[in-house]
C-alpha positions in Angstrom: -70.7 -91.7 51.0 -73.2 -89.5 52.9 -70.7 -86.2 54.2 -70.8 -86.4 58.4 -72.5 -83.0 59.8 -69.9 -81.5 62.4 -71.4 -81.5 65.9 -72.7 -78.4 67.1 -74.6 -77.1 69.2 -77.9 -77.8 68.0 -77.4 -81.5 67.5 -76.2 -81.1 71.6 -79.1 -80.2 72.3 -81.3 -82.5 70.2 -79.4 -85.4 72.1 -80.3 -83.7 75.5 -83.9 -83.1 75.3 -86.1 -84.3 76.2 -84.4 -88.0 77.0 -81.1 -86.7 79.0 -83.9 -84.4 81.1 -86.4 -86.8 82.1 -83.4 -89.4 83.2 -81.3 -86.5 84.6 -84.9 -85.4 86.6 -85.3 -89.2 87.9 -82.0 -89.5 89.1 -82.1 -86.2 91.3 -85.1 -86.9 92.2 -84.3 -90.2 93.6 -81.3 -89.2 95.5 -82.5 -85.4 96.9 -85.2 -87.8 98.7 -87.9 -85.5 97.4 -89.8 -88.1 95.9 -92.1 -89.4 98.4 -94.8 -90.9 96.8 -95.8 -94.4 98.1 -95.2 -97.4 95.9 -99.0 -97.6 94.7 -99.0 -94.4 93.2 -95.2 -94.9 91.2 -96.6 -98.1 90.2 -100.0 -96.4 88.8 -97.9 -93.3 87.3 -95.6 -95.9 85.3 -98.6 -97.7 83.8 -100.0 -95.0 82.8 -96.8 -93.7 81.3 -96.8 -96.9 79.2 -100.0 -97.0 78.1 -99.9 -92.9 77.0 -96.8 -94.0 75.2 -98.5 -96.7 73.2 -101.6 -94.7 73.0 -99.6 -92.2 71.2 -97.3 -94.7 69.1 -100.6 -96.1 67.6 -102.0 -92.3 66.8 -99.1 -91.4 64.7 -98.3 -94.8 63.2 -95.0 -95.4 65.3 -94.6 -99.3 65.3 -90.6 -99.0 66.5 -91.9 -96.9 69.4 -94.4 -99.4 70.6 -92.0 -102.5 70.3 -89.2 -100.3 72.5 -92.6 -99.6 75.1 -93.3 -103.4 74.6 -89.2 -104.2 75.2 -89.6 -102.1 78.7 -92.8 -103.1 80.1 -92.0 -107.2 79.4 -88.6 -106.4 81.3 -90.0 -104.5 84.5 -92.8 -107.1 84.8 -90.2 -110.0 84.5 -88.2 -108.4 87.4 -91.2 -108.0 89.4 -92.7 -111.1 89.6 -89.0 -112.4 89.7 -89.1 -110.6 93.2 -92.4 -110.9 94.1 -93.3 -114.3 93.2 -89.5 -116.2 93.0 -86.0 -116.5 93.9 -84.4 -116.0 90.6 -84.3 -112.6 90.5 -80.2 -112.4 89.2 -80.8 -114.4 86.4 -83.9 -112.3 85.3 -82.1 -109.3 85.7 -79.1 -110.8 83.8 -81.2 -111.7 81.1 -83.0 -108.3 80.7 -80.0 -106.7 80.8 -78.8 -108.3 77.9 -81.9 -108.5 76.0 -83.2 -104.6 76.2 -79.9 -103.7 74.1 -79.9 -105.8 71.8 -83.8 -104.9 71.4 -83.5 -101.9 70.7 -80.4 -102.8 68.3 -83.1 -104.7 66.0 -85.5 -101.5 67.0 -83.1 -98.8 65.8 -82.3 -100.9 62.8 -85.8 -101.5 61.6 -87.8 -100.1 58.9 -90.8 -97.7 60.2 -94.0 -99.8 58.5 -96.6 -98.3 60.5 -99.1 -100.9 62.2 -99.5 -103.7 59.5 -99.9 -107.1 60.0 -97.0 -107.9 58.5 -94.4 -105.7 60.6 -95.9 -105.8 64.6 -97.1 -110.0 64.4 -93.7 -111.3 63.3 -91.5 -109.0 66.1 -94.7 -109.3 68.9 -93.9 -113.4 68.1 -89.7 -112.9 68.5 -90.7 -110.8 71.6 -92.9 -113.6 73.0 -90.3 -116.2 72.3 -87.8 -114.4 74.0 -89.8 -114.2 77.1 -90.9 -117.9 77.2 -86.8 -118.8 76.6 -85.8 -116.5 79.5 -88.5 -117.9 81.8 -87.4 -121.5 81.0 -83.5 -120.8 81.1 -84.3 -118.4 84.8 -86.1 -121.4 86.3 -82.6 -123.7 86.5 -80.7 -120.7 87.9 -79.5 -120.6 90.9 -81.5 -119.5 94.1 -81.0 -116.0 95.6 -83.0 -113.7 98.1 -85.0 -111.4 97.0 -85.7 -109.1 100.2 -82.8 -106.5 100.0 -81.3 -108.0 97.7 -78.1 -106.1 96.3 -78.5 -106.7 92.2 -75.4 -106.3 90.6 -75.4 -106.7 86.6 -73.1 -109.0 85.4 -70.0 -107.7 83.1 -70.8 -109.3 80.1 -74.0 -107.4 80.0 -72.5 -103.8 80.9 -70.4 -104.8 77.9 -73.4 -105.4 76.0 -74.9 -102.1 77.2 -71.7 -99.8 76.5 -71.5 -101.4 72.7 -75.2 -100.6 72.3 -74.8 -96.8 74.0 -71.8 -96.2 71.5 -73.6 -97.5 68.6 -77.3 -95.6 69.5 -74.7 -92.5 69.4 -73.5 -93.0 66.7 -76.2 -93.5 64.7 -78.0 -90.4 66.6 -75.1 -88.7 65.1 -75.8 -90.2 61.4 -79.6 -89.6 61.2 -79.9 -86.9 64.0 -83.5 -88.9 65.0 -85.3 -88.0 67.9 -86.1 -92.3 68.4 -82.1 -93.2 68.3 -81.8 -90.4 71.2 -85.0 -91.6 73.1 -83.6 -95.1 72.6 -80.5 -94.4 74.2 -81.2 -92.6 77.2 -84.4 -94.9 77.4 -81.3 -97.9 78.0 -80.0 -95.6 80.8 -82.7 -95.7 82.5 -83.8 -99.1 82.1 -80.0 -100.1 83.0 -80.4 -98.3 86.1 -83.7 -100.0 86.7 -82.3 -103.3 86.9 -79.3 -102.0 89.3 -81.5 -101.0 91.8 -84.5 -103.7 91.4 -83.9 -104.5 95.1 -85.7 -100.9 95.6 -88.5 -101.4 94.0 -89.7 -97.8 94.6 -86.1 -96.7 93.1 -86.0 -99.0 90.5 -90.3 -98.1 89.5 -89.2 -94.3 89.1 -85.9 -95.5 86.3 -89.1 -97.7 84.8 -91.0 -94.8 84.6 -88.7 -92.8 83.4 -87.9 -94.8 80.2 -91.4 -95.2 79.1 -91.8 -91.6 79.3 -88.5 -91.0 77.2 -89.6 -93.1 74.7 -93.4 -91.6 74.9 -91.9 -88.4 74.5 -89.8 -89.1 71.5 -92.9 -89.6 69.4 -93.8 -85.3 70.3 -90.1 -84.7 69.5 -90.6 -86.3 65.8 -93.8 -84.8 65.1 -92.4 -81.6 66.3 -89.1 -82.3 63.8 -91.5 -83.0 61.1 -93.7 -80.2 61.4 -90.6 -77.7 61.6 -88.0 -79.3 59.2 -87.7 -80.1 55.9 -87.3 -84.6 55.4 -85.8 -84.4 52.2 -82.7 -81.3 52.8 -83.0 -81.7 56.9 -83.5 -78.0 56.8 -86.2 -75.7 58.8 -89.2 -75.4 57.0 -91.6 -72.6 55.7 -93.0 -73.3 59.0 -90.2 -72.6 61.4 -89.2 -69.5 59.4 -92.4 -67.8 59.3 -91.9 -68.4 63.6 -88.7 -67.2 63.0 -89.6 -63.7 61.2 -92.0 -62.8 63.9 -88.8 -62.5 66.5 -86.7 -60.5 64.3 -85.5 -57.5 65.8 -83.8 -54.6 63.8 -81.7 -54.7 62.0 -81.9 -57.5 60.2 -80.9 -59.4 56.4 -82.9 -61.9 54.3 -81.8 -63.7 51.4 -83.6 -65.5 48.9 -82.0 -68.3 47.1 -83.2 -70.1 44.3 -81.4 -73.0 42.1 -80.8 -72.0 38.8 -82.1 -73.8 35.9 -83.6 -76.6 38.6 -87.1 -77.9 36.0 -83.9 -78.7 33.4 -82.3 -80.8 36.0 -86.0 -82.8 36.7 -86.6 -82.9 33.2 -83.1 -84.2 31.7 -82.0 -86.4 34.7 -85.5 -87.0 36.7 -86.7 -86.2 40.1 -84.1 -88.6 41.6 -81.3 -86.0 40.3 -83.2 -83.3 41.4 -83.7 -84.4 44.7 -79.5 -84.4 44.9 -78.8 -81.3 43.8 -81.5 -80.1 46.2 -79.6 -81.8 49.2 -76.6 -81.0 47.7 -77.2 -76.7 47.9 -79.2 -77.4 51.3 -75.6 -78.6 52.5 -73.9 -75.5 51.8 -76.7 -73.5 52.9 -76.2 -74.9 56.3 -73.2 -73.9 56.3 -73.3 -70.2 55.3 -71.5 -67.9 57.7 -72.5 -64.8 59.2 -74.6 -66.1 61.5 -77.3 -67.0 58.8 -80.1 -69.5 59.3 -81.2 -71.2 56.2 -84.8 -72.7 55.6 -86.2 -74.5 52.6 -89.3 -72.8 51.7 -90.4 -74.8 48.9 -89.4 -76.1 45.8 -85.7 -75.2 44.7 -86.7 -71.9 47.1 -84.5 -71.2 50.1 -84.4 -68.5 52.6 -81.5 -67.3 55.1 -81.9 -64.7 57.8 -79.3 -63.0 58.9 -80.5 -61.4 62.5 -78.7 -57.8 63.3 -77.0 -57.8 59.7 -77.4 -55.2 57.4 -76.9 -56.1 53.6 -73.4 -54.5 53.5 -72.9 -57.2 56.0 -73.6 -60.1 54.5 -73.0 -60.0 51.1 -69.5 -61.4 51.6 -71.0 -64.2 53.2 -73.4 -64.9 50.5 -71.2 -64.1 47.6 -68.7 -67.4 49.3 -71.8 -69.4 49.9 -72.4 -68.4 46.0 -69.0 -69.8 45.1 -68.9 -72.9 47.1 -71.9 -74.1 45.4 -70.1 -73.3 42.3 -67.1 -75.4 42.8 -68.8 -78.6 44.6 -68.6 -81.4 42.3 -72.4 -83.1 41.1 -71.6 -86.3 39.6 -75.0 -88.2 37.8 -74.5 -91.1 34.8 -75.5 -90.1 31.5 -78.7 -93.0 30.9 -81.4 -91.9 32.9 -84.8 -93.6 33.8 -86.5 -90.9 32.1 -85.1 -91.6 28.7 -87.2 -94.7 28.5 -90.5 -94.7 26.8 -93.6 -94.4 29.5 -96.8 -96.4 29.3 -98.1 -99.6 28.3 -95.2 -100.9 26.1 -92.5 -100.1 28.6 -94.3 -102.5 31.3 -94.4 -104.9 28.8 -91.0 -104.5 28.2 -90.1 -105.2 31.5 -92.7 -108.3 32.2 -90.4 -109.5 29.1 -87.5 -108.4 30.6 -88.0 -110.2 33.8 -89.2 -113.7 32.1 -85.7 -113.2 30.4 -83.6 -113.6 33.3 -80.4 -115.2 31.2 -80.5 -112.5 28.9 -80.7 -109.7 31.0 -78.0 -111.1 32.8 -75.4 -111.1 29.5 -76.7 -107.8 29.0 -75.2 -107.0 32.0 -72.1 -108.6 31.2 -71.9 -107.1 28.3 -72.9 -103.5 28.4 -70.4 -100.6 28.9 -70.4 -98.6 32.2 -72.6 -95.3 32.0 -71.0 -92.2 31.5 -71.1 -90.4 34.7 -71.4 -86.7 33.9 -70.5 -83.7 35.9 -73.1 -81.5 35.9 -72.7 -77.3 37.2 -75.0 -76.5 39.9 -75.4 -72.6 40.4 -77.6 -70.4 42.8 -78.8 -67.4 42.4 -79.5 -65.0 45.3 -81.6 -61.8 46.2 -80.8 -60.3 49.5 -83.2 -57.3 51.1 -82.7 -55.6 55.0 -84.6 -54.0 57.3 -82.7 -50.8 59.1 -85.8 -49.3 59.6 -88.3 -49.6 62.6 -91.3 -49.6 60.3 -89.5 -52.0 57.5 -92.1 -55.5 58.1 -90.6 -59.2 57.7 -93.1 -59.5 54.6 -91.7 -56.2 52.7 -88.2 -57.0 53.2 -89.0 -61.0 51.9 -90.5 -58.7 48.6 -87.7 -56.5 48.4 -85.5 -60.0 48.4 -87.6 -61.3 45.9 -87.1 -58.5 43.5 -83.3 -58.8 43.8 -83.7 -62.1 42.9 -85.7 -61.9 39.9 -83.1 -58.9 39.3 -80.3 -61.8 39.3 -81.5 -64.2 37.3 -82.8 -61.5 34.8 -78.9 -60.4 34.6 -77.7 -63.7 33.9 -78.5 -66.2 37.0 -75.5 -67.1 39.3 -75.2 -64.0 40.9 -76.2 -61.8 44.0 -78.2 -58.9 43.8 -78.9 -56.8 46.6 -82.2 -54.3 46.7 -80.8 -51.3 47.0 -78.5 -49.6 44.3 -74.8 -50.7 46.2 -73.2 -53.4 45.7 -74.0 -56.5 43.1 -71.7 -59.5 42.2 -71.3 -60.2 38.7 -70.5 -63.4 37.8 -70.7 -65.2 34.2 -73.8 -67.6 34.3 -73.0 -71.7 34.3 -75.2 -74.0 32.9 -76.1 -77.8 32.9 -74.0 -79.3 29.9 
């Protein structure tokens, strides 16, 4: 089961911005009465919110984003012409505000395909449904007013809303994705929409607002997968290369680097490898000391350790050294890569699969894998700059030589540049 990250700061603010902003900016703005803009030009600014949003979503291949931009703008028009045109604007509101969550529900739950036939015509068709069975069921409702109308939203829907906030959190907290955030604060604001429909300027800025949310979750995952790694969830080479050019003196960098990593790809496949990579990215994340670590590529990390000196934070890195140590990696002995590549083996799988009884018994029959435990060790070169002409780049060399330094001297280890101190610690293999 994949280990829960503790909730810190950064994941705070991750939530926050930009969704909580933008809705925390339409709310103020809404009650400090310093929005004055006539209804016109709301109307025209949450068009054109909506179509930058699914300008954008089809630019970087976001189908989820355009179906929650699709979920909004059938909702606002439905109330409108529910108030403009008819009497039945409670049941339309009722019906949105049920519908919207559990949209975005399906949304957050969904698979990102990109635009292909096969993943926008089926959900444009379930949304299309759902608006021809809402304006049925609306038109045997019964009759309100719609001029000053005072909307409340029934309770069975706040109860669908508050199950739907709780489980958007959640899952924020599980995958830490900018579109579960942007979903969730794009349901505030859609929620408060529909409360205040009966203003229509009031309830055109909470429309607004949630089509720019969700617009502006699509910079927030470009931004997360420009600067972080998809596979660890750690920065990448990108964000620490930002990161060197605002260290101050004095300052610590360590280099870490898995030992005896092309064994692991080679014995167990790239499927292993990619565990033990998340597996040390885990414990890098949480080094202490006030270290940062970043992936820089391959089985190649980095920590920086601003206003340390390498006295410092060796203690730190010597306990990130052990931890790694001591967590357990668990893989089963048979591995894909032990089966014969080419023609013959997709042969013997067409055969396989024509076979179906067989492979079945064989099932029934065989003995459960072996699982393994394998030792995962790091070993780490750590380099600082107490110097005011001492450059990011030199200091990364100086790591890098203590590093080579430590696996020369036998690999799970730390090394530092200078002559002081240096951990020794007997080198562990993969059995």
């Amino acid at each position: 089961m994949k280990r829960l990250r503790i909730w810190n700061q950064t994941a705070l603010k991750s939530l926050i911005v930009p969704g909580g902003i933008v809705l925390i900016a339409a709310f103020g703005l809404t009650y400090s009465g310093w929005l004055t803009l006539p209804l016109p030009a709301l109307s025209f600014l949450y068009y054109c919110a909506v179509a930058l949003g699914m300008l954008l979503a089809w630019r970087f291949h976001s189908s989820r984003i355009l179906l929650s931009l699709m979920v909004v703008f059938l909702a606002q028009q439905g109330v409108s012409v529910s108030i403009a045109q008819s009497p039945y604007v409670l049941a339309t509101v009722a019906a949105a505000a049920i519908l919207v969550p559990a949209n975005f529900v399906l949304i957050a739950l969904m698979r990102e395909r990109g635009f292909t036939r096969e993943s926008l015509v089926p959900s444009l068709l379930f949304l299309f449904l759902q608006c021809l069975t809402v304006t049925v069921f609306c038109g045997a409702a019964p009759r309100a007013h719609s001029v000053g109308l005072e909307v409340h939203i029934p309770q069975f829907a706040l109860i669908v809303s508050a199950a739907t906030w709780v489980f958007l959190l959640i899952r924020f907290w599980l995958t830490r994705k900018p579109l579960d955030s942007a979903l969730f604060w794009s349901l505030g604001s859609v929620l408060l929409a529909l409360r205040y429909a009966g203003t229509v300027r009031t309830s055109m800025t909470y429309w607004g607002a949630a089509a720019c949310i969700l617009g502006a979750s699509i910079v927030e995952n470009s931004y997360l997968l420009a600067y972080h790694d998809e596979l660890t969830s750690l920065p990448s080479r990108r964000a620490f290369n930002d990161a060197l050019l605002r260290l101050k003196e004095p300052y610590s960098i360590a280099v870490v680097d898995i030992d005896h990593f092309k064994k692991f790809n080679d014995t167990y496949g790239h499927e292993t490898g990619d565990q033990v990579l998340r597996l040390v990215a885990a414990n890098l994340a949480r080094v202490t000391g006030g270290g940062e670590a970043y992936r820089c590529g391959g089985e190649e990390f980095t920590i920086l350790f601003p206003g340390k000196t390498t006295t410092e934070v060796v203690e730190h890195l010597e306990l990130l050294r052990r931890a790694v140590e001591t967590a357990e990696f668990r893989t089963r002995g048979d591995d894909r890569r032990q089966s014969p590549r080419g023609p013959d083996r997709r042969n013997q799988r067409s055969r396989t699969r024509a076979r179906k009884g067989d492979a079945i018994r064989r099932l029934v029959t065989e003995q459960p894998q072996e699982v393994q435990v394998l030792s995962v060790t790091i070993s780490i070169g750590v380099a600082s700059a107490a110097r005011e002409k001492s450059s990011p780049e030199a200091v990364v060399q100086a790591a890098d030589k203590a590093l080579y330094r430590a696996k020369g001297n036998g690999r799970n280890r730390v090394e530092t540049s200078s002559t002081g101190r240096r951990t020794r610690v007997k080198a562990a293999g993969i059995a």
